[in-house]
N, C-alpha and C positions, 0 to 999 in steps of 0.2 A: 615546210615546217613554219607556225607562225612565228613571228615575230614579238619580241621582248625587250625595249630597253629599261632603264634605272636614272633614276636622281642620286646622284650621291649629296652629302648632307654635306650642306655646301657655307655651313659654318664652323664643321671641322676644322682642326690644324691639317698644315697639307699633308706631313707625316701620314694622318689617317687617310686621307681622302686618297694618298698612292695603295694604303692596305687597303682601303675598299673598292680601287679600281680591280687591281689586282685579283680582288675574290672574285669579283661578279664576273669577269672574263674566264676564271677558272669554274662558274659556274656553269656557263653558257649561255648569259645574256650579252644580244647583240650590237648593242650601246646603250654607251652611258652621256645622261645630260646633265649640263651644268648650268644652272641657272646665275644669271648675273640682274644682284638687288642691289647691294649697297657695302658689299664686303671687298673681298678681293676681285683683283680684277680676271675675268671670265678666261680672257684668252692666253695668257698669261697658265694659271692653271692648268687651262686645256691642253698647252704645250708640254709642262711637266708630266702629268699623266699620257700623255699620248707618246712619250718619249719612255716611260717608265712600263707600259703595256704591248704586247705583239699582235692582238688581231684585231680585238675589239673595235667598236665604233667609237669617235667622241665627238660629242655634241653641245652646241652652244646652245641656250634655248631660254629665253632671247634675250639679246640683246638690243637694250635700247636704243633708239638711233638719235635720240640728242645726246646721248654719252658721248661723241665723239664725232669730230668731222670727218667726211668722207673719204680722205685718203686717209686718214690713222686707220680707220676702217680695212680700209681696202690692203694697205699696207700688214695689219694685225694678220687679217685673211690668211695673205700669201705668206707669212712666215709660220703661220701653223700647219699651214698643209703642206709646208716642205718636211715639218716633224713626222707625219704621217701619209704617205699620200695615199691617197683612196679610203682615206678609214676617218676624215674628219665632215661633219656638217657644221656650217653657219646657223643661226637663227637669229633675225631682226625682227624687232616690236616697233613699235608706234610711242612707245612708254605712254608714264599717263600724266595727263596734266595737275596731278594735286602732287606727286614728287619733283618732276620735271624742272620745277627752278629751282627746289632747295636742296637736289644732290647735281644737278648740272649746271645752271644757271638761266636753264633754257624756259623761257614763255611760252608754255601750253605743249600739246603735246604734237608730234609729228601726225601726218595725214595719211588713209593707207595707201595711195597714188604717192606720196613719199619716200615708203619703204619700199614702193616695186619700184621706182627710179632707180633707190640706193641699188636694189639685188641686181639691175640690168647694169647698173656701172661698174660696180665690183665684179662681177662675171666676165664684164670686156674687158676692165682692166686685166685683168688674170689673163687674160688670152693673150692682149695684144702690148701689153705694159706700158700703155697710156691709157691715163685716166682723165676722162670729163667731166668738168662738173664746176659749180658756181662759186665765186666771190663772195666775202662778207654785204656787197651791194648789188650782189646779182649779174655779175658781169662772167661771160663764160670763161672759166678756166683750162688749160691745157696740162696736164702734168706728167712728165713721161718720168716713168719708175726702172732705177736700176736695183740691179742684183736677185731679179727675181728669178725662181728655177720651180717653176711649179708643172709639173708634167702633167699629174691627175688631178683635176680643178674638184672644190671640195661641194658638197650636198648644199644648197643653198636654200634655207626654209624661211617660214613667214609665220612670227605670232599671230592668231586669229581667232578672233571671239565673234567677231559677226562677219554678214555677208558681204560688206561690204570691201572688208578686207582679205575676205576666202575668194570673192572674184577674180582681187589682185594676185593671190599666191598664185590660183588657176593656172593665170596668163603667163606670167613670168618667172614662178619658181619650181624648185624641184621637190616642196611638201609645206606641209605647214603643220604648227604646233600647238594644236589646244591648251587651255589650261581652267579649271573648276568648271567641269563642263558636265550637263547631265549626257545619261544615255539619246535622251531625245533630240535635244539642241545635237550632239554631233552627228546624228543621223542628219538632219536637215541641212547641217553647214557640208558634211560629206556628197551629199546629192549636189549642193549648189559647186561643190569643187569638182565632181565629176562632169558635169554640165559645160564645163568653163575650161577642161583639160581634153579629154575626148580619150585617144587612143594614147595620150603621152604619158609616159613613166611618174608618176607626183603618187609621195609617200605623206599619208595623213599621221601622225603621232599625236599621239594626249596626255597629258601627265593626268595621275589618279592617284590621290593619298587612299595607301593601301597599309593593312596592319591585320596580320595572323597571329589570331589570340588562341589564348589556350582557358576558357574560362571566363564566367561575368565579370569580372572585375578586371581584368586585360579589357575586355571588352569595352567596359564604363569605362576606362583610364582611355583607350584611342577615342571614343566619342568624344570625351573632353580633351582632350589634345587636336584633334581637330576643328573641334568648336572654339578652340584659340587662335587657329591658322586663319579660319573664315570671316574670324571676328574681325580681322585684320584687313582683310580683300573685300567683304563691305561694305568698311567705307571709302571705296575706291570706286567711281562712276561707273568707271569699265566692268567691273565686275557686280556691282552691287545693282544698278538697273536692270545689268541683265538678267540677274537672276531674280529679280523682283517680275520683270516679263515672262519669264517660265514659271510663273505659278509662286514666288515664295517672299514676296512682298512685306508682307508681315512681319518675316523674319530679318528683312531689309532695314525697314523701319524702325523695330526693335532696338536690333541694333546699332541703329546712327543716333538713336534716341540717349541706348544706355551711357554711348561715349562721349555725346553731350555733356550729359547731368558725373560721367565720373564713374559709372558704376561697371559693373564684371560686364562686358559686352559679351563675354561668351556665352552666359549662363542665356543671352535671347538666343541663340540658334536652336533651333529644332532640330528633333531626331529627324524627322522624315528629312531636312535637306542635307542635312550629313551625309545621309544611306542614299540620296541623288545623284551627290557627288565624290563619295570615294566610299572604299570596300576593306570591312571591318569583318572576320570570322574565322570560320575554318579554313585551311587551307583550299579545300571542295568549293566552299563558300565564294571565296574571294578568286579562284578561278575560274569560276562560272560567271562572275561579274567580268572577269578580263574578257570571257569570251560574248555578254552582250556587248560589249564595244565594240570587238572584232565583227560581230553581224552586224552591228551600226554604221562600217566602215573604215572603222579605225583600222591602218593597218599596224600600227605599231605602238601599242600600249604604253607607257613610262610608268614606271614603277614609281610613287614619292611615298619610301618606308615612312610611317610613321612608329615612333618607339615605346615603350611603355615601360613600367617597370623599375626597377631599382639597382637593373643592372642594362645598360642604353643598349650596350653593343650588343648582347646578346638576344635582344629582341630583333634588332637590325639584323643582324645575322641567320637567324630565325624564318623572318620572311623573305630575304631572300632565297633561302635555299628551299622554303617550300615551293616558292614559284619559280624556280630553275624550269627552264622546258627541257 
């Protein structure tokens, strides 16, 4: 059966975010991910939900890795997968160098040979409960960790936008996590992780702002409500180059323009790269988009509801259960 997880709205109170674990498990979607920006902290959550849920998967996706040094890291790990075992995934990013010092403190952003360091360390720390890894001056450190009981070590993924860093997940992780990605881009970053894995187990995931309308004007209301989302990611190197390389420059430019001068940045994105990157329609509609992914290689779609309406939940509510498998 394919594969399905969900974003839950991850600026909910956490009150909601245990009522919408709770649904989408009784739905039978197979994880839920939680994306860590600038609110509360990731892991943290992930243990209350994972604590508050029976089968489900829970998923980090991602987490930055100048948020935190490497044993907090490693430490965070092993204390959620004792919440769950078997049922949780990590996810490390690189973050990006225009946030990176003014929510961390940290200059510029991590490298992808960075984040596979972090995942082979955390891995062996898990195993062996010493942890390796360096000094504020680079000097090697040794740190042996008590109290850990971690039996089934958790999914350990890699944010990845280019190949450079899809090589890294290849080698040393157990999947990796797209994010505003066309159908095309993850075909080609898929081939370059099949390449790089061979016959090993690696799970590809992608989040995809998705929204089942009922009518034009649902319809217009998610176009615009994404074209808020994207306005946003833009002007962010990472995202905004790359998608200016896949054909939509234009829309790039517009937009770093409009945020210059002050003005709506949303109002520059275009339709066509909306409908590139996330699925706005019928129900029909929008699961036939899930499933070019899945022939792209995705194996496991992320759901990121987008809401419409005048009543939030019940739009959220809405597409989830349409796209229940």
């Amino acid at each position: 059966m394919a594969r399905i997880g969900t974003a839950l709205i991850a600026r909910a109170p956490l009150a909601q975010l245990i009522e919408q674990a709770k649904l989408v498990e009784g739905l039978g979607y197979d994880r839920i991910w939680l994306p860590e920006i600038s609110g509360r902290d990731s892991f943290v959550s992930a243990a209350v939900l994972a604590t508050q849920t029976r089968s489900i998967g829970v998923g980090l996706g991602v987490v930055p890795l100048p948020s935190r040094p490497l044993p907090a890291l490693e430490m965070a790990t092993a204390a959620l997968t004792e919440c769950a075992p078997g049922r949780i995934a990590v996810g490390l990013g690189a973050g990006h160098r225009e946030t990176a010092e003014s929510q961390f403190g940290w200059r510029g952003s991590s490298t992808p040979e960075a984040v596979g360091e972090a995942v082979v360390a955390i891995r062996d720390a898990l195993h062996s409960a010493t942890l390796h890894h360096r000094g504020a001056t680079g000097e090697p450190l040794v740190l042996q960790l008590r109290g850990q009981h971690v039996q089934t070590p958790p999914e350990l993924f890699v944010g990845a936008l280019r190949e450079r860093m899809v090589t890294v997940a290849a080698r040393v992780a157990d999947g990796m996590l797209l994010n505003w990605v066309t159908s095309q881009r993850a075909a080609r970053l898929c081939e370059v992780a099949a390449a790089g894995t061979g016959e090993r187990h690696f799970t590809t995931a992608a989040y995809v702002p998705v929204c089942v309308v009922d009518g034009p004007q649902e319809r217009e209301d998610a176009y615009r409500e994404v074209a808020s989302q994207l306005s946003s990611y833009l002007q962010l190197s990472a995202y905004g180059d790359l998608l200016a390389e896949d054909g939509y420059a234009d829309d790039v430019e517009a937009v770093r323009a409009a945020r210059r001068s002050g003005r709506d940045a949303a109002r520059a994105v275009s339709a066509s790269l909306i409908e590139a990157v996330a699925l706005i329609g019928s129900a029909d509609e929008v699961k036939a988009g899930l499933d070019r992914l899945r022939e792209a290689g995705v194996d496991e779609p992320v759901v990121a509801p987008v809401t419409v309406g005048a009543d939030s939940a019940a739009s959220l509510f809405g597409t989830w259960a349409a796209l229940a498998e």
